[in-house]
PDB file of N, H, CA, C and O in Angstrom:
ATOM      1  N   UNK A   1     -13.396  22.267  33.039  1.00  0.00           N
ATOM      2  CA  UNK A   1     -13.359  21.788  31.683  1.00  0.00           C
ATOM      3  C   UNK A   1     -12.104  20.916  31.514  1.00  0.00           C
ATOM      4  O   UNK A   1     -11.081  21.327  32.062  1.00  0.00           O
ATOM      5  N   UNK A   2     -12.050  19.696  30.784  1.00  0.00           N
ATOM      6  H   UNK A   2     -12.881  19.362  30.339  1.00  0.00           H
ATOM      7  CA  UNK A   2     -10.853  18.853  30.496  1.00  0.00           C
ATOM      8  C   UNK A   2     -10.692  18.630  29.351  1.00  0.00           C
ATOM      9  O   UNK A   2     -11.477  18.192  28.509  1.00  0.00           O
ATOM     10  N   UNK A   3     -10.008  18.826  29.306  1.00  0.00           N
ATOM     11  H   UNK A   3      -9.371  19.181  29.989  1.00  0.00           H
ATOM     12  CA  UNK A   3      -8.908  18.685  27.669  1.00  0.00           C
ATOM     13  C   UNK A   3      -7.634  18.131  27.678  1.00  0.00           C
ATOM     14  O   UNK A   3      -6.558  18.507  28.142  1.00  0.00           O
ATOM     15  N   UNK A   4      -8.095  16.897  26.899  1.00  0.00           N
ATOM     16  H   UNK A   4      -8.970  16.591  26.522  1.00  0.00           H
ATOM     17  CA  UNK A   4      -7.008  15.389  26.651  1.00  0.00           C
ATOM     18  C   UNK A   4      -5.544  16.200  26.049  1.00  0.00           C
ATOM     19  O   UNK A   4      -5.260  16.999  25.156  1.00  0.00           O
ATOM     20  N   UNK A   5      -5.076  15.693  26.783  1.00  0.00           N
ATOM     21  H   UNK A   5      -5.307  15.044  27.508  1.00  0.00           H
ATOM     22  CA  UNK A   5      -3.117  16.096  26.153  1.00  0.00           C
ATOM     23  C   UNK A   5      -3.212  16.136  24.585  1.00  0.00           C
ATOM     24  O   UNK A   5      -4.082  15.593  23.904  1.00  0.00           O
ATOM     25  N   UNK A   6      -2.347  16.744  24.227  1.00  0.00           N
ATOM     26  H   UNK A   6      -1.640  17.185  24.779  1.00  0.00           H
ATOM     27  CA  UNK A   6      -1.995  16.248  22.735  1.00  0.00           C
ATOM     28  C   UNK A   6      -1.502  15.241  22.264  1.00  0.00           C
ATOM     29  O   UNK A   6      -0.760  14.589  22.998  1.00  0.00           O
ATOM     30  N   UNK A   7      -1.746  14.789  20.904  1.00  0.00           N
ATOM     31  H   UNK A   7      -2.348  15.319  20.308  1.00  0.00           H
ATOM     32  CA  UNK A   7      -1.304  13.678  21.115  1.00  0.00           C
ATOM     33  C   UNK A   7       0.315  13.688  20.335  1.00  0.00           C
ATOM     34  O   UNK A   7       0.697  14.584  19.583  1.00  0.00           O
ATOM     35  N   UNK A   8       0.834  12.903  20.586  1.00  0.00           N
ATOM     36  H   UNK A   8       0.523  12.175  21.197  1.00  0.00           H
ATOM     37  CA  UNK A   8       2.363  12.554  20.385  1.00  0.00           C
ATOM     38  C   UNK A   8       2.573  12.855  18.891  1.00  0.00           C
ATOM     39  O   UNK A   8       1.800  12.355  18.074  1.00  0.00           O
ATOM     40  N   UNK A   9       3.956  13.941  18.352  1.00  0.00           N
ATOM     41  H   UNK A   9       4.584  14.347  19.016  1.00  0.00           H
ATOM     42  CA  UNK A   9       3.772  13.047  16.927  1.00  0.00           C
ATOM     43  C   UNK A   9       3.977  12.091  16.489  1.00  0.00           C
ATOM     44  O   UNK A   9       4.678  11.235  17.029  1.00  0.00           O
ATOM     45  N   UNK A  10       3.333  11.956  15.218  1.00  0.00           N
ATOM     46  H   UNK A  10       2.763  12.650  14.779  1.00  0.00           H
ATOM     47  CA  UNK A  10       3.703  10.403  14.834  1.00  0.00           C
ATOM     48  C   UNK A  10       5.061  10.421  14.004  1.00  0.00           C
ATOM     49  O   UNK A  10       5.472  11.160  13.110  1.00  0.00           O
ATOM     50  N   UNK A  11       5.562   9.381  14.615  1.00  0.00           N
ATOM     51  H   UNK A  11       5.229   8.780  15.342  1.00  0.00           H
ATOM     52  CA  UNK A  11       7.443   8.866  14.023  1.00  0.00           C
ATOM     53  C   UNK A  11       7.454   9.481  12.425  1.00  0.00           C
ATOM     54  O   UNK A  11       6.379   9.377  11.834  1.00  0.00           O
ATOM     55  N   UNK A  12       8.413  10.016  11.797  1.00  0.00           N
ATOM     56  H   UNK A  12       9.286  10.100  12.277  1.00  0.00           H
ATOM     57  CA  UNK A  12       8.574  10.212  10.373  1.00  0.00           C
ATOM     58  C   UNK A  12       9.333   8.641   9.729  1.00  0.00           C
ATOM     59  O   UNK A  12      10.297   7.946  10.051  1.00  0.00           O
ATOM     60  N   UNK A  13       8.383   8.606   8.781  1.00  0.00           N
ATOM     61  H   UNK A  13       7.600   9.171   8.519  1.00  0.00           H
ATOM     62  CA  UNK A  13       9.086   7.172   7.979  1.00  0.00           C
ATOM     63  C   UNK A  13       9.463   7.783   7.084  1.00  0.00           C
ATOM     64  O   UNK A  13       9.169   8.941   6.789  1.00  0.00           O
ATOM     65  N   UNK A  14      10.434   6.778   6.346  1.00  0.00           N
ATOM     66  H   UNK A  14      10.673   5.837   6.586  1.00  0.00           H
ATOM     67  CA  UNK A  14      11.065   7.797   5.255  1.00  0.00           C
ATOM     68  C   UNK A  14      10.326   7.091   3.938  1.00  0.00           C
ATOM     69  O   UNK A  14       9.261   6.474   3.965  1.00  0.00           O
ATOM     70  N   UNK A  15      11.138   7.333   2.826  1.00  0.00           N
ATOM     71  H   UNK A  15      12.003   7.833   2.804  1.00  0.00           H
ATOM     72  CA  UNK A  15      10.247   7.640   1.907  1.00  0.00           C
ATOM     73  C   UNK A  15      10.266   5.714   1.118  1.00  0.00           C
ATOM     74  O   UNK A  15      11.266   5.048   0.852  1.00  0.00           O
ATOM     75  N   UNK A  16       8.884   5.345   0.956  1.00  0.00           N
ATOM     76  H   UNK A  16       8.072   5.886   1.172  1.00  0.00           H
ATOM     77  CA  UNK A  16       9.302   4.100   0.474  1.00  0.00           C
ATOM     78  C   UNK A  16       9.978   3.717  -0.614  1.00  0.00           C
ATOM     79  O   UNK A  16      10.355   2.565  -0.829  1.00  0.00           O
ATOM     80  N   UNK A  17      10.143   4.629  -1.297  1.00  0.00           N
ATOM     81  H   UNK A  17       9.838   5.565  -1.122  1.00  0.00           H
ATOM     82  CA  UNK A  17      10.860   4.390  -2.683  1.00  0.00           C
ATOM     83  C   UNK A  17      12.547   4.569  -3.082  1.00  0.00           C
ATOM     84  O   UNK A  17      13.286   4.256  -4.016  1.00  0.00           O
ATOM     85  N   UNK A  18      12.648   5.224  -1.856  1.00  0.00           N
ATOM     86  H   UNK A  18      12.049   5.479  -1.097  1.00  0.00           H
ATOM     87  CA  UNK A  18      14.225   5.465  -1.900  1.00  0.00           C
ATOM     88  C   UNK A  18      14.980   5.642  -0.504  1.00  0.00           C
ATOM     89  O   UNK A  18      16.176   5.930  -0.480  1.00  0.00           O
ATOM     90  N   UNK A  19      14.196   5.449   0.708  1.00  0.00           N
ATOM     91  H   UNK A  19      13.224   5.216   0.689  1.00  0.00           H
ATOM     92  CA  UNK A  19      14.595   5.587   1.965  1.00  0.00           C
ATOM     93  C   UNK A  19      15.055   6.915   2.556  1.00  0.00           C
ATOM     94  O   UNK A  19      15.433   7.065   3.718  1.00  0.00           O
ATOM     95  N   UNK A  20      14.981   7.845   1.639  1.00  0.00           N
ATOM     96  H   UNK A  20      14.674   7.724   0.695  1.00  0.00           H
ATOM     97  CA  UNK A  20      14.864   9.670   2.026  1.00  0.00           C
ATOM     98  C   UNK A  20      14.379   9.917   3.180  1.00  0.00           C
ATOM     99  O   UNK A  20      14.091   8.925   3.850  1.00  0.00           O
ATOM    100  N   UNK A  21      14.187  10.983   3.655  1.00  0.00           N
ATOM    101  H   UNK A  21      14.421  11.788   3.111  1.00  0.00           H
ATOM    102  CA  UNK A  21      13.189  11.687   4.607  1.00  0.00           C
ATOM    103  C   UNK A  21      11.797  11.889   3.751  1.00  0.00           C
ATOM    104  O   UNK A  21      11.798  12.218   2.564  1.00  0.00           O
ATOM    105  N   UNK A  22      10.677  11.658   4.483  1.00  0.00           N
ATOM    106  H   UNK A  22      10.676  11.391   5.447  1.00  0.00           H
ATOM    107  CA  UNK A  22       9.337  11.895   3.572  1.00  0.00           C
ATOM    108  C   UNK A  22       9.174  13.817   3.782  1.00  0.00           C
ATOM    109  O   UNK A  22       9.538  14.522   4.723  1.00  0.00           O
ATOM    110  N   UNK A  23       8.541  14.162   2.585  1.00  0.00           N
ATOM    111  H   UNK A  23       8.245  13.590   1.820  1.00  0.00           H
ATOM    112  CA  UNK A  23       8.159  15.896   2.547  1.00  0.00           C
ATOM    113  C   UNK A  23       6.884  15.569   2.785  1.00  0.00           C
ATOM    114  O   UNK A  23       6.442  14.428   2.648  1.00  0.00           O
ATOM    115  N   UNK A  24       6.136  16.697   3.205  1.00  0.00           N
ATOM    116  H   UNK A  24       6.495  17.624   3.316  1.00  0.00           H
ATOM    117  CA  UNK A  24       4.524  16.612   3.968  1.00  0.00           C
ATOM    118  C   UNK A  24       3.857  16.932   2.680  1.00  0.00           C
ATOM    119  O   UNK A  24       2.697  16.559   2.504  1.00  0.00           O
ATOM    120  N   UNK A  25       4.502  17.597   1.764  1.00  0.00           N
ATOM    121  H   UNK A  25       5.444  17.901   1.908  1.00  0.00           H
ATOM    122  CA  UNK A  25       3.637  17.679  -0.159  1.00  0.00           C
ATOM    123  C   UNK A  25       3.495  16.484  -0.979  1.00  0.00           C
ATOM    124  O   UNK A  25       2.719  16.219  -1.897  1.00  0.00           O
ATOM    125  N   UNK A  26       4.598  15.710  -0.328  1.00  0.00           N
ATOM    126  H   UNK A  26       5.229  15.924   0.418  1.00  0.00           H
ATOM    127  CA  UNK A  26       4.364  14.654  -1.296  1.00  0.00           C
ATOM    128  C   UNK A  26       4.666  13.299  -0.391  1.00  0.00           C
ATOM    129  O   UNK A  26       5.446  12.415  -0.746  1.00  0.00           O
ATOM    130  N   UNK A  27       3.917  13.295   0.825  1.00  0.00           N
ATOM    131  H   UNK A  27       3.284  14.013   1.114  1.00  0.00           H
ATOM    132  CA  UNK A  27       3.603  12.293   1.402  1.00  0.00           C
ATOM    133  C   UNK A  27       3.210  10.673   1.369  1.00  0.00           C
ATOM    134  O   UNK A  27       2.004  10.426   1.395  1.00  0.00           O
ATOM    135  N   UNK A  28       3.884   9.859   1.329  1.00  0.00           N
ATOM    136  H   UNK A  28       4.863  10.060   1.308  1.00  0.00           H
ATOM    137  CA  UNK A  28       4.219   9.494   2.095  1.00  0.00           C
ATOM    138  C   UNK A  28       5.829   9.270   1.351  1.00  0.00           C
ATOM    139  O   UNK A  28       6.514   8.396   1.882  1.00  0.00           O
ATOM    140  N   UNK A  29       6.386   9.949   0.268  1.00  0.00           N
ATOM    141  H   UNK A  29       5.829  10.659  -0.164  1.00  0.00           H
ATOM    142  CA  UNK A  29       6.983  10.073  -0.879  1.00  0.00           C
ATOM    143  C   UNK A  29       8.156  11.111  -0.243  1.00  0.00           C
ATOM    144  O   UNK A  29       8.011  11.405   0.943  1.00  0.00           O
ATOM    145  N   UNK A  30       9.245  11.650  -0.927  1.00  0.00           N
ATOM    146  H   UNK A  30       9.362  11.411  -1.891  1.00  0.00           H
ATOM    147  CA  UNK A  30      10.182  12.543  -0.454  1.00  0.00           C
ATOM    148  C   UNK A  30      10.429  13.801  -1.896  1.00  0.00           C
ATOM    149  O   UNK A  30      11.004  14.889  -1.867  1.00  0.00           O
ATOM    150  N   UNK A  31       9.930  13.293  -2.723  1.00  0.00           N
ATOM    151  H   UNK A  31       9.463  12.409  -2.746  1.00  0.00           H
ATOM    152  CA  UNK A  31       9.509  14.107  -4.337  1.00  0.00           C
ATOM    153  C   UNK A  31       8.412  13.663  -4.779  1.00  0.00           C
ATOM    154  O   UNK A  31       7.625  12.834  -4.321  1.00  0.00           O
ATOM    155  N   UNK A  32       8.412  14.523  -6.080  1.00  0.00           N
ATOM    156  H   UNK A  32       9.051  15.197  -6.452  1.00  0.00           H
ATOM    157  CA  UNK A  32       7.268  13.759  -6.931  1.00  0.00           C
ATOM    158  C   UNK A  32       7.943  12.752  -8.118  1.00  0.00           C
ATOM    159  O   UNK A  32       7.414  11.957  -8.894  1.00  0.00           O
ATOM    160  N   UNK A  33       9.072  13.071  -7.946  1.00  0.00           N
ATOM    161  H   UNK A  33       9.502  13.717  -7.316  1.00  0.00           H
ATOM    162  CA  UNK A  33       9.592  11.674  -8.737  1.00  0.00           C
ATOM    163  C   UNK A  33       9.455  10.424  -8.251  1.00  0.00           C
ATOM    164  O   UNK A  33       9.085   9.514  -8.993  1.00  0.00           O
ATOM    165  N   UNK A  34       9.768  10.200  -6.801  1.00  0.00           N
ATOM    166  H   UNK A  34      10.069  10.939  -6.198  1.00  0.00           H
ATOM    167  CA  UNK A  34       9.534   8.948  -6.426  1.00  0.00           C
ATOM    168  C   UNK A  34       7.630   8.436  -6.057  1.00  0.00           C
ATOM    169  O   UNK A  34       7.221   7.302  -5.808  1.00  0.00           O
ATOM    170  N   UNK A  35       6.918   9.566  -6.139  1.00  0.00           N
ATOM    171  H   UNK A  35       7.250  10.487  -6.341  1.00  0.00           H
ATOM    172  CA  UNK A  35       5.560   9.804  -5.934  1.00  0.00           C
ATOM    173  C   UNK A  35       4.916   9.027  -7.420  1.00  0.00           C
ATOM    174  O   UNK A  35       4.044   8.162  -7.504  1.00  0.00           O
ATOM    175  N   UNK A  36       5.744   9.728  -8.553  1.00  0.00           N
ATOM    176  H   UNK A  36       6.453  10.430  -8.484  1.00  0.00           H
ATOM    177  CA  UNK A  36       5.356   9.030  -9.851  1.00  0.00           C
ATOM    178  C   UNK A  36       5.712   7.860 -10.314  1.00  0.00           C
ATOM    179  O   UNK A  36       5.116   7.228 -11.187  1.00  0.00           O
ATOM    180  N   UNK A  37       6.840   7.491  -9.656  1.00  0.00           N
ATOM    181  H   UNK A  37       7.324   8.005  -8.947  1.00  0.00           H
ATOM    182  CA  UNK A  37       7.394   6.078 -10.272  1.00  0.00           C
ATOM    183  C   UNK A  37       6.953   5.185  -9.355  1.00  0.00           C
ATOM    184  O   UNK A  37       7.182   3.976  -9.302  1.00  0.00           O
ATOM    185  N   UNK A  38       6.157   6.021  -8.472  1.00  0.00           N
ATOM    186  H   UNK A  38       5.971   7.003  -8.515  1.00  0.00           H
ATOM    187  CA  UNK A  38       5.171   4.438  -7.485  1.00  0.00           C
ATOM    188  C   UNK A  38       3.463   4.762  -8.526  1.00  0.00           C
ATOM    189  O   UNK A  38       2.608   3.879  -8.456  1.00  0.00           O
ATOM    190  N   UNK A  39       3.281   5.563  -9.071  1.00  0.00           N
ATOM    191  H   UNK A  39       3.976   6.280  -9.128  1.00  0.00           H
ATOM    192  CA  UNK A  39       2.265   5.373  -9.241  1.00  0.00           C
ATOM    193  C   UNK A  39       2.175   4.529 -10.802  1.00  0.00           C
ATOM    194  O   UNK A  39       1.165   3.941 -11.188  1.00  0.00           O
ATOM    195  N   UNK A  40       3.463   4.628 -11.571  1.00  0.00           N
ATOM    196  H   UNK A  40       4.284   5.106 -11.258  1.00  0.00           H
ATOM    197  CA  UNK A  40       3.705   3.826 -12.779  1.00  0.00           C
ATOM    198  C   UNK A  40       3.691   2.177 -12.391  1.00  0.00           C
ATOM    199  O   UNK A  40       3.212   1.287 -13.094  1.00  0.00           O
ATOM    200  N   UNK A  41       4.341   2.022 -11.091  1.00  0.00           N
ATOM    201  H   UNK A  41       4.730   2.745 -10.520  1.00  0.00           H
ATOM    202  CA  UNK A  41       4.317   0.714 -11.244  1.00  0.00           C
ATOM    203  C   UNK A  41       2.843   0.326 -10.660  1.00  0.00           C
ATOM    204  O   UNK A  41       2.569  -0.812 -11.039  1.00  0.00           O
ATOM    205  N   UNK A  42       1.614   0.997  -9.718  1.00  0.00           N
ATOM    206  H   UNK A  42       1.837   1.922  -9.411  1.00  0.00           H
ATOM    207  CA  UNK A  42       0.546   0.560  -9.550  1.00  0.00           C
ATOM    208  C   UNK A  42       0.000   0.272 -11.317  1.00  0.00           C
ATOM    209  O   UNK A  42      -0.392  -0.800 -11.779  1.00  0.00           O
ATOM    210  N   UNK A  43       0.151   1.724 -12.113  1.00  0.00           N
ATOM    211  H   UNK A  43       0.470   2.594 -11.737  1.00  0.00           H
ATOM    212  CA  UNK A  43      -0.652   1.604 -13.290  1.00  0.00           C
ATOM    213  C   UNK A  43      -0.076   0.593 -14.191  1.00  0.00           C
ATOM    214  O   UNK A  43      -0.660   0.309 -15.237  1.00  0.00           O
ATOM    215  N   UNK A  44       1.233  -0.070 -13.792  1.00  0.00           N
ATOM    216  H   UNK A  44       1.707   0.161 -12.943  1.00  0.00           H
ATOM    217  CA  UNK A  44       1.733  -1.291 -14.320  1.00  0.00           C
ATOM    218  C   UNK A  44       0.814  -2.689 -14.396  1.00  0.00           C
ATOM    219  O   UNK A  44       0.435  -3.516 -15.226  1.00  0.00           O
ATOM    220  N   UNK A  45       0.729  -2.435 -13.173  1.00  0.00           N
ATOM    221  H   UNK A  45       1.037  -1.763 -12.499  1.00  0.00           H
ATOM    222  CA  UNK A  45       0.296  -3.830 -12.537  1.00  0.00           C
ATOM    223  C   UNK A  45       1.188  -4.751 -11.360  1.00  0.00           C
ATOM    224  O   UNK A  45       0.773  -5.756 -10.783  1.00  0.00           O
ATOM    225  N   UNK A  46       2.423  -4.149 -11.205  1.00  0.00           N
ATOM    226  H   UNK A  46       2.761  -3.333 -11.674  1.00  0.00           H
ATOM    227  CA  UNK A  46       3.411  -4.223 -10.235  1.00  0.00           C
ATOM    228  C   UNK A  46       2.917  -4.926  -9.104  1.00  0.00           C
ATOM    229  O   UNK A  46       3.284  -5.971  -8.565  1.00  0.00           O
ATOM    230  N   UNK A  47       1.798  -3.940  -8.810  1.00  0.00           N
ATOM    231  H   UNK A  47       1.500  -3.092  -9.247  1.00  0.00           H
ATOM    232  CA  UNK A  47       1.720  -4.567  -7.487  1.00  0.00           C
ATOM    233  C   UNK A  47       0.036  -5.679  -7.429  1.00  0.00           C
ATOM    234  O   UNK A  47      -1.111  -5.339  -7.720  1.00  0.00           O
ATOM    235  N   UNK A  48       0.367  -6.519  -7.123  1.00  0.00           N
ATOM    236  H   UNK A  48       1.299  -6.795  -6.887  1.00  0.00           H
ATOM    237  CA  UNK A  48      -0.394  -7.009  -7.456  1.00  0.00           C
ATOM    238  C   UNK A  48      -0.578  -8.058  -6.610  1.00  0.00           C
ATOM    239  O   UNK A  48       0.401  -8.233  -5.885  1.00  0.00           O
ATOM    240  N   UNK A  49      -1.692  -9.004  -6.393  1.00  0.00           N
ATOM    241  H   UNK A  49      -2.488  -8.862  -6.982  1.00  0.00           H
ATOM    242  CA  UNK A  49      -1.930  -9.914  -5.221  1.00  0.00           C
ATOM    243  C   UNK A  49      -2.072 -11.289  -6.241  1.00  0.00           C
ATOM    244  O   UNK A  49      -2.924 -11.377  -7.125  1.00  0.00           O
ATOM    245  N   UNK A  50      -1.041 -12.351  -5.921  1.00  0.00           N
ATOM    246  H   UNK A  50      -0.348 -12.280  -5.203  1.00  0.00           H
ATOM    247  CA  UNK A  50      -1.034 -13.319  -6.862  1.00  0.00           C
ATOM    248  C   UNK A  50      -2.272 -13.916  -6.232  1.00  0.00           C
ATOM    249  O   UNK A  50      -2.656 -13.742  -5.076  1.00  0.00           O
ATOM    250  N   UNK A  51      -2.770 -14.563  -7.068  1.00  0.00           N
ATOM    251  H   UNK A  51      -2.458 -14.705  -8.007  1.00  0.00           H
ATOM    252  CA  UNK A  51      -3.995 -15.421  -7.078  1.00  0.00           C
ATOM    253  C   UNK A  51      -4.027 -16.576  -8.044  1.00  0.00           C
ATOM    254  O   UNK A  51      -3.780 -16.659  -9.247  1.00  0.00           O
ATOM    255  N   UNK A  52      -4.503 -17.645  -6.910  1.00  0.00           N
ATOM    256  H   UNK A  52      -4.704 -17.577  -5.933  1.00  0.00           H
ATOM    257  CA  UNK A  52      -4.561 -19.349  -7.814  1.00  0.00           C
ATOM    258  C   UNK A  52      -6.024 -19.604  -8.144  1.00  0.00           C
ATOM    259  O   UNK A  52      -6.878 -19.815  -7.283  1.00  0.00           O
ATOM    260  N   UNK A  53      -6.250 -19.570  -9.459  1.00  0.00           N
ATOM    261  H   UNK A  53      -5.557 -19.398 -10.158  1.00  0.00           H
ATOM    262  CA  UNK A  53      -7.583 -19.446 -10.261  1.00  0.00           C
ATOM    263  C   UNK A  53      -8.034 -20.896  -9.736  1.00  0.00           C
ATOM    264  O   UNK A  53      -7.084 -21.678  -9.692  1.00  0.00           O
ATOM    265  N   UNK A  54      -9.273 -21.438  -9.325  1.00  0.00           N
ATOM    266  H   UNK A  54     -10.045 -20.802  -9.361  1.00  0.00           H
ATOM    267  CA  UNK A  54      -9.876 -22.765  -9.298  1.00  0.00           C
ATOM    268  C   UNK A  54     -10.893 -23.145 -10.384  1.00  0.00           C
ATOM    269  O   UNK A  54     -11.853 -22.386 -10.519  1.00  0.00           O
ATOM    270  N   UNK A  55     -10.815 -24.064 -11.056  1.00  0.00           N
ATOM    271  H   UNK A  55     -10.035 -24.680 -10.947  1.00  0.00           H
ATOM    272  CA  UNK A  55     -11.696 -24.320 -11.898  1.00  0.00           C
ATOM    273  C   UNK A  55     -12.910 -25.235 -11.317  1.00  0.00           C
ATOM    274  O   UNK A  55     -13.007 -26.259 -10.640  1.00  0.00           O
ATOM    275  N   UNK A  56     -13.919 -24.164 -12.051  1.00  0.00           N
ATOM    276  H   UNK A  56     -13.840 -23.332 -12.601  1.00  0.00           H
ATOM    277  CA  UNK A  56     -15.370 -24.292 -11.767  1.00  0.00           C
ATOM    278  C   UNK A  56     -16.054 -25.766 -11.372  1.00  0.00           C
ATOM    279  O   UNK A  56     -16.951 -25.997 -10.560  1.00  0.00           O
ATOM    280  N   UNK A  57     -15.032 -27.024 -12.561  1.00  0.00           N
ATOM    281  H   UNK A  57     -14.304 -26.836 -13.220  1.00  0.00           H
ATOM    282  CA  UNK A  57     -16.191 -28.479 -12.539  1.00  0.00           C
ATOM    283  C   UNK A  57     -15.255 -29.344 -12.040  1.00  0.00           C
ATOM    284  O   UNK A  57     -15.415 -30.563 -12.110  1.00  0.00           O
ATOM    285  N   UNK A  58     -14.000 -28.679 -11.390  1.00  0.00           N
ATOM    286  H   UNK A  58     -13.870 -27.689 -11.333  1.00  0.00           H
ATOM    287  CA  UNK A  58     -13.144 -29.552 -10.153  1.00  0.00           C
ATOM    288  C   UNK A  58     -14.157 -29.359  -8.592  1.00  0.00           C
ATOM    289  O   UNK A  58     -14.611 -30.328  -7.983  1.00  0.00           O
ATOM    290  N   UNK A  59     -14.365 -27.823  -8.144  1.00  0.00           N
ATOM    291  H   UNK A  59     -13.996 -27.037  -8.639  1.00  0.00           H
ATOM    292  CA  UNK A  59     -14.946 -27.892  -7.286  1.00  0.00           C
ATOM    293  C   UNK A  59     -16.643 -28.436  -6.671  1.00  0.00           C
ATOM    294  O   UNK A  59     -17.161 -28.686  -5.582  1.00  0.00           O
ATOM    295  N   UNK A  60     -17.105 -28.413  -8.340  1.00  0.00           N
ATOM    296  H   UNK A  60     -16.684 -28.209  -9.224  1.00  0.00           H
ATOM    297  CA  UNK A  60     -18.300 -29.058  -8.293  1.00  0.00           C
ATOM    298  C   UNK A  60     -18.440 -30.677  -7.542  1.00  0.00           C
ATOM    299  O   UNK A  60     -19.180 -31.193  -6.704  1.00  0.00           O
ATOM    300  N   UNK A  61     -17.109 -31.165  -8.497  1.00  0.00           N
ATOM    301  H   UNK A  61     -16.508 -30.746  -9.177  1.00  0.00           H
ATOM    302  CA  UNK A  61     -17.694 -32.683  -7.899  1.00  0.00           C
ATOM    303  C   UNK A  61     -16.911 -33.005  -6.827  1.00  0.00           C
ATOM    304  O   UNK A  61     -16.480 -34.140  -6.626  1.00  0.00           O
ATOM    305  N   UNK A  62     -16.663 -31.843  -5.973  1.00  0.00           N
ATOM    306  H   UNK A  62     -17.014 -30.921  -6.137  1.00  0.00           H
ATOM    307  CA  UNK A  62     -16.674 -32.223  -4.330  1.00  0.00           C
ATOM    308  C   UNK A  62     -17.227 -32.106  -3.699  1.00  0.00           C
ATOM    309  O   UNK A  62     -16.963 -32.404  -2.535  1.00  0.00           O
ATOM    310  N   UNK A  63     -18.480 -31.537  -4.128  1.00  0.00           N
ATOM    311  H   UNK A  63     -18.695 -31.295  -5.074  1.00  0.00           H
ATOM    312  CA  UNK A  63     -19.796 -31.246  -3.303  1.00  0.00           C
ATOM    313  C   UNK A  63     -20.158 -32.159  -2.151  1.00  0.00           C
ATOM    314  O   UNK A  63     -19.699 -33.157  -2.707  1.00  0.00           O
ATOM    315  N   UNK A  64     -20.412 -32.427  -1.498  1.00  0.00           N
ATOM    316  H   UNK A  64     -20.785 -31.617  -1.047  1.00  0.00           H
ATOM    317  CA  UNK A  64     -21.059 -33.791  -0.418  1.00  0.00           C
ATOM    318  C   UNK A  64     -22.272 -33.683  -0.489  1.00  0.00           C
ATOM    319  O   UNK A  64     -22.924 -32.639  -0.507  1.00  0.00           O
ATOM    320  N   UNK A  65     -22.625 -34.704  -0.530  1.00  0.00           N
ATOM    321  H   UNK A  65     -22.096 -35.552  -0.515  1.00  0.00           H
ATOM    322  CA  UNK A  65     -24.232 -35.715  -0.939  1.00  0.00           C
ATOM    323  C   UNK A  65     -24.794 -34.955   0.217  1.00  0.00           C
ATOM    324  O   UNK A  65     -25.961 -35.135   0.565  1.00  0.00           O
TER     325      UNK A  65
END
């Protein structure tokens, strides 16, 4: 019978919000304070993917014949 090694752990990153050590409860976070003040700025709008709006009857009349 064969059975693959274990696998390695994976590296600890620390915490994105304040550079802490991350806790395994509040992952990927080091509290729930910094757990909540990432989730205020998602429910902000913080994070966000800028986007350049195109208007509809510019792209029309580039159509090719």
């Amino acid at each position: 019978m064969r059975t693959d090694p274990p696998a390695p752990p994976r590296a600890q990153r620390p915490c994105p919000r304040c550079g802490k050590p991350a806790v395994a409860r509040y992952r990927p976070f080091c509290s729930s304070r910094c757990a909540d003040i990432d989730l205020g700025r998602w429910l902000n709008g913080d994070y966000r993917v800028p986007v350049e709006e195109r208007d509809e009857d510019a792209t029309d009349a580039i159509k090719p014949d």
